[in-house]
C-alpha positions in Angstrom: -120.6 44.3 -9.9 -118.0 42.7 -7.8 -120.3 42.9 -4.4 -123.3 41.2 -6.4 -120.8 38.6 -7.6 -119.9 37.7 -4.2 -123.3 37.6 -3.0 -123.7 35.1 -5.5 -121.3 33.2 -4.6 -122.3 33.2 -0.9 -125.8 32.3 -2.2 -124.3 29.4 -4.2 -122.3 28.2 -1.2 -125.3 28.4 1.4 -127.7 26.2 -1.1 -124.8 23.8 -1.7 -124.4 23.4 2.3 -128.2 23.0 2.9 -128.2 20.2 -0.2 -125.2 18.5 0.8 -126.1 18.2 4.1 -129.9 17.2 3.3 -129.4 14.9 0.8 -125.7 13.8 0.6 -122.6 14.9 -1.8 -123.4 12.1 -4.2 -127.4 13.3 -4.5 -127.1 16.7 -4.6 -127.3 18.0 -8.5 -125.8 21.3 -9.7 -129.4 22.2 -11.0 -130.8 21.9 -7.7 -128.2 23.7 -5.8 -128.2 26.6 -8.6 -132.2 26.4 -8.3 -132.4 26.8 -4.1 -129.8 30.0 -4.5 -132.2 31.7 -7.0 -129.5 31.5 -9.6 -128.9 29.5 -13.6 -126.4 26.8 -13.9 -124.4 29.2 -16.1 -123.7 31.5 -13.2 -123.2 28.8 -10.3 -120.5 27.6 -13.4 -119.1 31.0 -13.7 -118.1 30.6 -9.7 -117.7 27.0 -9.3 -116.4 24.6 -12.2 -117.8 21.4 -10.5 -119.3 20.1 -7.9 -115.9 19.2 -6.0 -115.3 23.2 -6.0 -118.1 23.6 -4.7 -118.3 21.3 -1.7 -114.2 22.6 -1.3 -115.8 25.9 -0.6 -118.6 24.5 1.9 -116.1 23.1 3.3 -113.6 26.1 3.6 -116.3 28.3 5.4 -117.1 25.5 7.6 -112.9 25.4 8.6 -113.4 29.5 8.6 -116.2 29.6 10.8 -114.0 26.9 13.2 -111.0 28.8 13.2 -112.4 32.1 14.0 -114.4 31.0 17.0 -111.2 29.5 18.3 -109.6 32.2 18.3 -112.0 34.9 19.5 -112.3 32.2 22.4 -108.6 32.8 23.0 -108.7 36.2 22.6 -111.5 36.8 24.8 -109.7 35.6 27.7 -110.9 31.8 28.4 -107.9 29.4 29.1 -107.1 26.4 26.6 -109.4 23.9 28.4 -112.6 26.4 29.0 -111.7 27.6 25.1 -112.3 23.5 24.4 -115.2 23.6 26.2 -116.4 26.3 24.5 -116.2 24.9 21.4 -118.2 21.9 21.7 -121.1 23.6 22.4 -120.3 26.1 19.6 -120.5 22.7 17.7 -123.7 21.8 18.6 -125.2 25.4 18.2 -123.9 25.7 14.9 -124.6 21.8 13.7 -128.5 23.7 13.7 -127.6 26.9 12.8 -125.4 26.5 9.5 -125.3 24.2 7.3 -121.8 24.5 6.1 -121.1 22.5 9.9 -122.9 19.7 9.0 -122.5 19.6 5.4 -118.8 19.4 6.2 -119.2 16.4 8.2 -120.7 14.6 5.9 -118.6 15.6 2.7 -115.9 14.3 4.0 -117.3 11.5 5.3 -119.1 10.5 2.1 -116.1 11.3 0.2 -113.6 8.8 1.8 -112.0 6.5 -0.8 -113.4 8.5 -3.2 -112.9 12.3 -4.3 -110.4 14.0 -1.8 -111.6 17.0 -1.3 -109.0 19.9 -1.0 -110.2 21.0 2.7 -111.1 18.6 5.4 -113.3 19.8 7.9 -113.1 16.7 9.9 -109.2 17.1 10.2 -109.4 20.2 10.9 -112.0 19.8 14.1 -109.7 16.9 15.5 -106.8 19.2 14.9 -108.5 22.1 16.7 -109.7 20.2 19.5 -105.9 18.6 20.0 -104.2 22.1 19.8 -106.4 23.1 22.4 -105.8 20.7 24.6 -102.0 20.2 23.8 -102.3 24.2 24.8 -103.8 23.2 28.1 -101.4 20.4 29.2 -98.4 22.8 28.5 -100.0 25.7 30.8 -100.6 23.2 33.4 -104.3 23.1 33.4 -103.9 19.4 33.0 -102.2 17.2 35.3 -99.9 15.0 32.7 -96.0 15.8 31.6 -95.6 16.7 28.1 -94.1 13.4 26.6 -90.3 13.4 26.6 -88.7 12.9 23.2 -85.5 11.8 22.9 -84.9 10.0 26.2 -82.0 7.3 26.4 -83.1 4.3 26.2 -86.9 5.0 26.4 -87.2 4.9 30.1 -90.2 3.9 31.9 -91.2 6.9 33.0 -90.8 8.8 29.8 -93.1 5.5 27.8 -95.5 6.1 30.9 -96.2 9.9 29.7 -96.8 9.3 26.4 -98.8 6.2 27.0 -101.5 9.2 29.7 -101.2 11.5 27.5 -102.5 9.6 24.1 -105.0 7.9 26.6 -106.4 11.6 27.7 -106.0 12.9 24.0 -108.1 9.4 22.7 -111.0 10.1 25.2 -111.2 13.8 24.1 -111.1 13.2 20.8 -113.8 10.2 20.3 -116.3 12.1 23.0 -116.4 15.2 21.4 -116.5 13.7 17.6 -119.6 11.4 19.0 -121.4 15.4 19.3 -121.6 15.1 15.5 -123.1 12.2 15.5 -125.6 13.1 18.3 -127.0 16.2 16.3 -127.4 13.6 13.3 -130.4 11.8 15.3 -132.4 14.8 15.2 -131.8 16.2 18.7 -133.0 19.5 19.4 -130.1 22.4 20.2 -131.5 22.2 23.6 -131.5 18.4 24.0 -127.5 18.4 22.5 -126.6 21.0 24.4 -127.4 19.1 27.8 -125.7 16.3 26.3 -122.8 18.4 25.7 -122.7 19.7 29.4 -123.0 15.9 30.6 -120.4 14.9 28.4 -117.6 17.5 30.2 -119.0 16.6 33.5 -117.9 13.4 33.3 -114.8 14.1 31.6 -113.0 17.0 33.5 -112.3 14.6 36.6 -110.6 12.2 34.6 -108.8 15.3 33.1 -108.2 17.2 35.6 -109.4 15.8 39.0 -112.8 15.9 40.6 -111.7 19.1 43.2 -110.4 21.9 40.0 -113.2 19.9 37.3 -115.2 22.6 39.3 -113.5 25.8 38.0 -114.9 25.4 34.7 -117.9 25.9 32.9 -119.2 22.7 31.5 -122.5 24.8 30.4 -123.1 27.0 27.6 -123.3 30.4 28.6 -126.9 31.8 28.2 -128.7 35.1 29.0 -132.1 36.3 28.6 -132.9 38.1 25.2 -134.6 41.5 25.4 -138.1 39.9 24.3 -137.5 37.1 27.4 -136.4 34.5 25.0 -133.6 32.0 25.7 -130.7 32.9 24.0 -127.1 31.3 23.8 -123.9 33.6 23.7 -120.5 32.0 22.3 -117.4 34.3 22.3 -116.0 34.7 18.7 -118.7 32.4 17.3 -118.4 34.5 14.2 -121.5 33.3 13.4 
């Protein structure tokens, strides 16, 4: 009984990503969503009391989904930057692949001024994306000093830290929030994905510098499938 309740669930939370992301938060109807998993309204309200639970939930396997290939990056080895990397094109692979990624984007963009929802997938992106490269300026794969708190006075040198490393942190964050946007015009995976690469080739040698931009991987990683199809691996995609 409990397994087929969950599978419910999941069901419930799948249809309400696919709606939410086709036709917005505000369009989307119960009835519909409850109609797309197979289910009645009585059992999408045995699970979910409204729609704002609902799209709470999309949103929490979109942050689960985030988190775990984060850390199965990490764990697998890749350093902070080439974890970063990573992730933006485990972005755009899973902005087609599930619709909890994009559904997320736009629940919390549609919900602005409005409902707060309870998880904010948005937040947590820019967050992840930060950590990681906060991670990577403290190992050293970046070329700026963490900024110095504290100093007397606020000496130059200590304002000219913090003033590189919000630039650096700025540029990160707006390029790879515009990858979002991108898979919103209808690109292929393909089509992003070279996008994506494009995108880190121009900014590792601001990063970095133009002689180490070349230790990393700008490209998703990609082997051939058993049947000669194209097939892209991501490390702790969990997906």
């Amino acid at each position: 009984m409990q397994e087929r309740s969950e599978r419910t669930r999941r069901r419930l939370v799948f249809a309400g990503a696919e709606l939410f992301h086709r036709n917005g938060y505000a369009n989307a109807t119960l009835g519909e969503i409850a109609g797309a998993a197979g289910v009645t309204k009585g059992a999408l309200y045995f699970h979910f009391a409204s729609k704002d639970e609902l799209a709470d939930a999309v949103q929490q396997r979109g942050c689960g989904l985030l988190h775990e290939a984060v850390r199965g990056l990490r764990e697998g080895g890749a350093s902070p930057l080439q974890a970063l990397i990573d992730t933006t094109h485990w972005l755009a692979r899973t902005l087609h692949e599930d619709p909890a990624i994009p559904a997320s984007f736009r629940i919390t963009k549609e919900c602005v001024g409005q409902h707060q929802p309870a998880v904010d997938f948005h937040g947590a992106w820019l967050e992840a994306v930060c950590e990681l490269l906060r991670m990577a300026r403290d190992v050293g794969e970046l070329p700026l000093d963490p900024p110095a708190h504290g100093l007397a006075g606020g000496g130059d040198a200590g304002s000219a830290a913090v003033d590189r490393w919000e630039s650096a942190e700025a540029l990160v964050a707006a390029a790879v929030c515009g990858i979002e946007v991108l898979a919103g015009t209808g690109l292929s995976y393909e089509e992003l994905q070279r996008k994506v690469a494009a995108l880190w080739g121009l900014l590792l040698p601001s990063l970095v510098g133009a002689e180490r931009a070349r230790e990393y991987r700008t490209q998703a990683r990609d082997t051939r499938a058993a049947d000669g199809e194209r097939r892209y691996e991501f490390t702790g995609s969990g997906v």
